[in-house]
Residue frames as a rotation matrix with the C-alpha (Angstrom) as fourth column:
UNK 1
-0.035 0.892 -0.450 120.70
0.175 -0.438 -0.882 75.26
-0.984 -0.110 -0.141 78.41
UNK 2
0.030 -0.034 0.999 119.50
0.989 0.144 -0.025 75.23
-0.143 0.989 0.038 74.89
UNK 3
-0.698 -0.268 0.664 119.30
0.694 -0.481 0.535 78.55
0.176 0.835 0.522 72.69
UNK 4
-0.308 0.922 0.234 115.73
0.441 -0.080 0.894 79.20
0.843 0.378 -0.382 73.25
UNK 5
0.660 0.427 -0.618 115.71
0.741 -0.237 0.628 79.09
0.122 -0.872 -0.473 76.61
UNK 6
-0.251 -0.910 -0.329 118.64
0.923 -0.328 0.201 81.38
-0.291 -0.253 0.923 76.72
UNK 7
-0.844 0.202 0.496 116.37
0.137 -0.813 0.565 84.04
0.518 0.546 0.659 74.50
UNK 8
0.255 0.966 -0.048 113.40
0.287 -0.028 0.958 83.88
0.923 -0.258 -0.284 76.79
UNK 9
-0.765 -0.208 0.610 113.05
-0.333 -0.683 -0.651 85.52
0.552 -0.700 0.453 80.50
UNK 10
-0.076 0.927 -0.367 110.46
0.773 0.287 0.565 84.19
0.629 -0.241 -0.739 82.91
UNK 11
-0.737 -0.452 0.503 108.91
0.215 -0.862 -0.458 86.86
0.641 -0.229 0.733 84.34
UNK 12
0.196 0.900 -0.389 106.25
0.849 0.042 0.527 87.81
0.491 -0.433 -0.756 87.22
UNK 13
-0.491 -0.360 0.793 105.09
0.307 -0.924 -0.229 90.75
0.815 0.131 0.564 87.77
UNK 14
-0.616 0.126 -0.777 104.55
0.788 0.099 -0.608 91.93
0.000 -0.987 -0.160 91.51
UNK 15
0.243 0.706 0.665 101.32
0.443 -0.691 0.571 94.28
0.863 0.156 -0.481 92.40
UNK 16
-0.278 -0.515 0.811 101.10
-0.310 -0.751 -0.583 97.14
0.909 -0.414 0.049 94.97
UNK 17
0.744 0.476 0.470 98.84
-0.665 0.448 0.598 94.72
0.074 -0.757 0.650 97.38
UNK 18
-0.147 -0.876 -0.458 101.31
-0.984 0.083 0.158 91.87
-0.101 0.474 -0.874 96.39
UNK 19
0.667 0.551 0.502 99.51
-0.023 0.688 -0.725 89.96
-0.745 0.472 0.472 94.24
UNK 20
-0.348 -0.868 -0.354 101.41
-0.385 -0.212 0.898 88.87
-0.855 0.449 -0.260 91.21
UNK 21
0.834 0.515 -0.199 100.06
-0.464 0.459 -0.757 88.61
-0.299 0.724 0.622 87.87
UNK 22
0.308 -0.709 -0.634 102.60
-0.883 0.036 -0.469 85.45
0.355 0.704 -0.615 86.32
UNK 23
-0.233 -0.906 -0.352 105.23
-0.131 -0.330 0.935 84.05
-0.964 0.264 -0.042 85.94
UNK 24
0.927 0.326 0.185 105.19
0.072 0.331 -0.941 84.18
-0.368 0.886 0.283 81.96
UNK 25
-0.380 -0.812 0.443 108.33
0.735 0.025 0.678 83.16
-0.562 0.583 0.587 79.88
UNK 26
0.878 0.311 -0.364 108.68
-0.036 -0.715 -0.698 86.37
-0.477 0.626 -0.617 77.44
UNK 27
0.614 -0.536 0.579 111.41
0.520 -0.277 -0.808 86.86
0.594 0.797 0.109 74.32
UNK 28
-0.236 -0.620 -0.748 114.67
0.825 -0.535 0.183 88.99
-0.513 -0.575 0.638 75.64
UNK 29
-0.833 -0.138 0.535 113.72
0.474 -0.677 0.564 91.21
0.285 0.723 0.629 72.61
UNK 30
0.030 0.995 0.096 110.49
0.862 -0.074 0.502 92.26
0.507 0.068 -0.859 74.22
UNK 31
-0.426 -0.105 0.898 109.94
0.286 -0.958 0.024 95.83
0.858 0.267 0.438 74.66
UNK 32
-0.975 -0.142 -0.170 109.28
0.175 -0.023 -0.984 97.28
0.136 -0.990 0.048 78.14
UNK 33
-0.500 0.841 -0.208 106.34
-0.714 -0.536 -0.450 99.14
-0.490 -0.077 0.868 76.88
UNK 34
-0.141 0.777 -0.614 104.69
-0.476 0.490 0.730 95.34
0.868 0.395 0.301 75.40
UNK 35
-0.617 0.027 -0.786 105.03
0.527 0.756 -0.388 93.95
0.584 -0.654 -0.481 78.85
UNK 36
-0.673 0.739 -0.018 102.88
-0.560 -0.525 -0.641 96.96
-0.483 -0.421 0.767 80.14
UNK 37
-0.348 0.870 -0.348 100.22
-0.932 -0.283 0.225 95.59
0.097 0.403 0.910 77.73
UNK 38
-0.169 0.287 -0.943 100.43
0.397 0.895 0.202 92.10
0.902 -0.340 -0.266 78.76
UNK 39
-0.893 0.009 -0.450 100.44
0.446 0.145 -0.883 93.50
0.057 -0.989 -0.133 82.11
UNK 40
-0.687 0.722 -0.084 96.82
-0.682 -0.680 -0.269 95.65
-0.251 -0.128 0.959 81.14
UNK 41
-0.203 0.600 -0.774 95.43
-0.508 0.611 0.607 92.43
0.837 0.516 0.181 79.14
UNK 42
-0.121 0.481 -0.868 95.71
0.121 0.875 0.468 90.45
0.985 -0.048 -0.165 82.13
UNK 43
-0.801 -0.071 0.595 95.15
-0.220 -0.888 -0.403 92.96
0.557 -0.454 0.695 84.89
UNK 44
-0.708 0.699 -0.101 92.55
0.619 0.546 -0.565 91.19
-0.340 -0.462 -0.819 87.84
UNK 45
-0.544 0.693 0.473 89.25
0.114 -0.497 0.860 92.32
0.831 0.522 0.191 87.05
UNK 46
0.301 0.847 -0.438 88.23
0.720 0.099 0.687 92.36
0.625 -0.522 -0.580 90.40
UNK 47
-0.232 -0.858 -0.458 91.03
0.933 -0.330 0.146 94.84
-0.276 -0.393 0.877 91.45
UNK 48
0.764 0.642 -0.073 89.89
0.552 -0.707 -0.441 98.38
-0.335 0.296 -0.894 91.23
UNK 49
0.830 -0.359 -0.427 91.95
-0.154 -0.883 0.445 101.28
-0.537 -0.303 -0.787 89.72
UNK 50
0.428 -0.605 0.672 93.41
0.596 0.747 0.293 99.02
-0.679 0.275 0.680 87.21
UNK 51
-0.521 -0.431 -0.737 95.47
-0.118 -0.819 0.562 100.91
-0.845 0.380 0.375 84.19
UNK 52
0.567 0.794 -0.218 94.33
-0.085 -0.207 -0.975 101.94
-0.819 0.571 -0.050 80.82
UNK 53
0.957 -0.253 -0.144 96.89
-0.185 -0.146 -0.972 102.76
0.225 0.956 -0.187 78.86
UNK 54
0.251 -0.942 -0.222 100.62
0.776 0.333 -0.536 101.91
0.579 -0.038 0.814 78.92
UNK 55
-0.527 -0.674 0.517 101.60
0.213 -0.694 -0.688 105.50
0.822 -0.253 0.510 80.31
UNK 56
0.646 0.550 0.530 99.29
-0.551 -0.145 0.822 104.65
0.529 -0.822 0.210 83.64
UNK 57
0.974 -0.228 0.010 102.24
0.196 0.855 0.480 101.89
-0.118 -0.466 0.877 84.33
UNK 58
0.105 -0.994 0.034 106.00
-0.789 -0.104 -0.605 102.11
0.605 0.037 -0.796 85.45
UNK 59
0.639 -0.299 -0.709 108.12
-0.053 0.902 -0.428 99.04
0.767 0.311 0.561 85.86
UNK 60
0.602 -0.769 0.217 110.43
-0.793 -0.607 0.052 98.62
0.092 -0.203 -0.975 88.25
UNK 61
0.962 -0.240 -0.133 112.84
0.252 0.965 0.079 95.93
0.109 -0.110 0.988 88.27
UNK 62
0.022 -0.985 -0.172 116.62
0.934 0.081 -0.349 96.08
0.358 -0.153 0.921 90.31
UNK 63
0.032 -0.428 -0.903 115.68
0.982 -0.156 0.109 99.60
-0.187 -0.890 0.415 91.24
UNK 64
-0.834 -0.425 -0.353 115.20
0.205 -0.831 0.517 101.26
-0.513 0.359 0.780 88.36
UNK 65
-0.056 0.986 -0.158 112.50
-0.120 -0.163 -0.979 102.29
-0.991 -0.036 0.127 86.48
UNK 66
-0.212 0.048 0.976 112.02
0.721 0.682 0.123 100.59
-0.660 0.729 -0.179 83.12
UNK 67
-0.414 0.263 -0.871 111.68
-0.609 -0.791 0.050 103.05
-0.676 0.552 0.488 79.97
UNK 68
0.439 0.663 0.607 109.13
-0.098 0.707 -0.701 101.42
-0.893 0.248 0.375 77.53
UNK 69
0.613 -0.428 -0.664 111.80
-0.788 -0.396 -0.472 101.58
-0.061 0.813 -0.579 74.51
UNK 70
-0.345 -0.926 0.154 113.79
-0.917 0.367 0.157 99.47
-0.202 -0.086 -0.976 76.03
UNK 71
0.204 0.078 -0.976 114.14
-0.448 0.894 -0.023 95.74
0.870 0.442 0.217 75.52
UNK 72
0.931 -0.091 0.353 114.40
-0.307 0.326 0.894 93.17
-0.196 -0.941 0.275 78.61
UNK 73
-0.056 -0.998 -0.019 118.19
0.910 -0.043 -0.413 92.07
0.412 -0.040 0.910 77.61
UNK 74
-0.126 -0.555 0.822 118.87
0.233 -0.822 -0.519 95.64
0.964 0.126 0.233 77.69
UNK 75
0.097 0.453 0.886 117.12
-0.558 -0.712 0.425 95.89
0.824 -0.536 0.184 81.21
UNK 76
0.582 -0.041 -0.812 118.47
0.113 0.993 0.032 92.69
0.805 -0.110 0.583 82.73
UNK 77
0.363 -0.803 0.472 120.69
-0.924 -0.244 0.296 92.49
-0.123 -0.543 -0.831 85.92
UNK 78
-0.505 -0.833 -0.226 123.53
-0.655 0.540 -0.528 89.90
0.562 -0.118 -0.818 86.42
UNK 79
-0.728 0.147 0.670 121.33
-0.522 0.514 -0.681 87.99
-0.445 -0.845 -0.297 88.96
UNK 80
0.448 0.801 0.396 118.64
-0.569 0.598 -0.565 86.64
-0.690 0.028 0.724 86.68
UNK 81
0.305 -0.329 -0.894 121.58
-0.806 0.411 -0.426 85.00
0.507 0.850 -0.140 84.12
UNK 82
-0.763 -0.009 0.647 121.22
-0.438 0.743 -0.506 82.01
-0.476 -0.669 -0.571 87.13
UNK 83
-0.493 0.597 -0.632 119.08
-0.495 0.405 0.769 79.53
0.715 0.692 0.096 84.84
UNK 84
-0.405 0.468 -0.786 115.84
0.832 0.546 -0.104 78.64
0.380 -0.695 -0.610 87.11
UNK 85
-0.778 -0.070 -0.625 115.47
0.385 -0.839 -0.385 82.44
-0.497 -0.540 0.679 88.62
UNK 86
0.219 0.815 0.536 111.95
0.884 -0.398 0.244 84.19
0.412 0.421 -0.808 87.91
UNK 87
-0.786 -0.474 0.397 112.38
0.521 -0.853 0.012 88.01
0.333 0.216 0.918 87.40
UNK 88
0.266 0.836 -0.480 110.09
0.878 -0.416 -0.238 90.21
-0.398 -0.358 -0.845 89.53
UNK 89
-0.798 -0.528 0.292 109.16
0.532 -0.844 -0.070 93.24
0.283 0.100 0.954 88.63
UNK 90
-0.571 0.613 -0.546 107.32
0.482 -0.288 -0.828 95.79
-0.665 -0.736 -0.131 90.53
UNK 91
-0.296 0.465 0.834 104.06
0.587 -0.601 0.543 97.74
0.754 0.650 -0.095 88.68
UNK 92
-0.879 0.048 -0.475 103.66
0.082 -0.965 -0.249 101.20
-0.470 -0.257 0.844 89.69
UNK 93
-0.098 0.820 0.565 99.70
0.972 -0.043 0.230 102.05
0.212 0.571 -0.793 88.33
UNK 94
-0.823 -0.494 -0.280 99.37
0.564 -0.770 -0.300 105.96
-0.067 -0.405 0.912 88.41
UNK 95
0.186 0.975 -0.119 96.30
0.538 -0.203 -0.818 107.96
-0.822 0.088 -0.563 88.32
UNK 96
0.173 0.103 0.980 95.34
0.958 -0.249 -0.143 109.33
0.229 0.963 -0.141 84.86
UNK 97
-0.694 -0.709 -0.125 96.42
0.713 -0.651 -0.261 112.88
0.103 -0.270 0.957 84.88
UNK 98
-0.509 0.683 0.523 93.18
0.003 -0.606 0.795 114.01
0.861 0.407 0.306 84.54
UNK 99
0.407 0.741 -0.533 92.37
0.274 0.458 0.846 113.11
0.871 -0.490 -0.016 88.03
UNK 100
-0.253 -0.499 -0.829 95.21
0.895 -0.447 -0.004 113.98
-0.368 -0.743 0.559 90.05
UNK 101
-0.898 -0.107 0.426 94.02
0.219 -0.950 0.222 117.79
0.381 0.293 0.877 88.14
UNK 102
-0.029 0.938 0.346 90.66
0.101 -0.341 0.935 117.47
0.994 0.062 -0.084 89.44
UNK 103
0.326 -0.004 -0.945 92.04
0.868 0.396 0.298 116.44
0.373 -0.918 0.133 92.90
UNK 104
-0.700 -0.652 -0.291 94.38
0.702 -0.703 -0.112 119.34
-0.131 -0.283 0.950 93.03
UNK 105
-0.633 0.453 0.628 91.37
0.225 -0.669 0.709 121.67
0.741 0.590 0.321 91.80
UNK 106
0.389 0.908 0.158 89.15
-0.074 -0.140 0.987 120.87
0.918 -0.395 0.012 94.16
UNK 107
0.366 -0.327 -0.872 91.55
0.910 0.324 0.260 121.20
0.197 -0.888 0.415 96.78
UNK 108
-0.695 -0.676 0.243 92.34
0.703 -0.711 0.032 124.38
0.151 0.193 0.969 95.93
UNK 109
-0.523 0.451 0.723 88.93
-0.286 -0.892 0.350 125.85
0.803 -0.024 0.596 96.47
UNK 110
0.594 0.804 -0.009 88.77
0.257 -0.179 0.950 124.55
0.762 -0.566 -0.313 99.93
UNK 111
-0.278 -0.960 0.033 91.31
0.679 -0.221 -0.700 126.06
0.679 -0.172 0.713 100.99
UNK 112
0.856 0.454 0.247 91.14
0.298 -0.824 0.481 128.53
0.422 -0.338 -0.841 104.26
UNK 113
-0.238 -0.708 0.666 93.32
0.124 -0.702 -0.702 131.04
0.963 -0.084 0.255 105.66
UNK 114
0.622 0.308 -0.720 93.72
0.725 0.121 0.678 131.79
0.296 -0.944 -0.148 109.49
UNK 115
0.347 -0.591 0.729 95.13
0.117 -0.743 -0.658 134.93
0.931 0.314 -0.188 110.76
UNK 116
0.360 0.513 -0.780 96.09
0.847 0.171 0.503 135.30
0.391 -0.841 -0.373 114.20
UNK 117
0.537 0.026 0.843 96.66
0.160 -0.985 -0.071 139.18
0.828 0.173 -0.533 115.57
């Protein structure tokens, strides 16, 4: 295997329906938190609820959750250094934070109470 390919990862990244948006060959040096933005650039457009911003998306890949500092070397397991092996990782899409506060709000004022005597 040449050099190149040896710096590069093919990756595909599994949705929560499990659709998958990939595989794409990416750098090992790529940063967790640019594969969030490749994963917002090309994000189905017919899929509702899609993310905005990098901190609407956790990674998961092997089990763990992916910190967006990191680098894919650094986040590799032992099973994708098999030459041929596309890397899945899972995308987690959370609800802005501003929404799960309105949810909780308005759940809070319909709230009743039952006593029984």
């Amino acid at each position: 295997m040449s050099e190149a390919a040896q710096d590069q990862m093919e990756i595909k990244f599994r949705l929560i329906d499990g659709s998958d948006i990939g595989p794409k060959n990416f750098p090992t040096a790529t940063s967790v938190a640019t594969l969030k933005e490749n994963i917002i650039a090309q994000w189905p457009k017919e899929k509702e609820n899609g993310p905005r911003t990098v901190k609407d998306i956790k990674l998961i890949s092997a089990g763990r959750i992916l910190d967006n500092n990191r680098t894919i070397e650094e986040c590799r397991s032992p099973l994708y250094d098999i030459p041929g092996v596309v890397m899945t990782m899972h995308v987690v899409v959370q609800s802005p934070a501003t929404e799960v506060k309105k949810s909780l709000s308005d759940s809070k004022q319909n709230k009743c109470v039952c006593i029984i005597l």
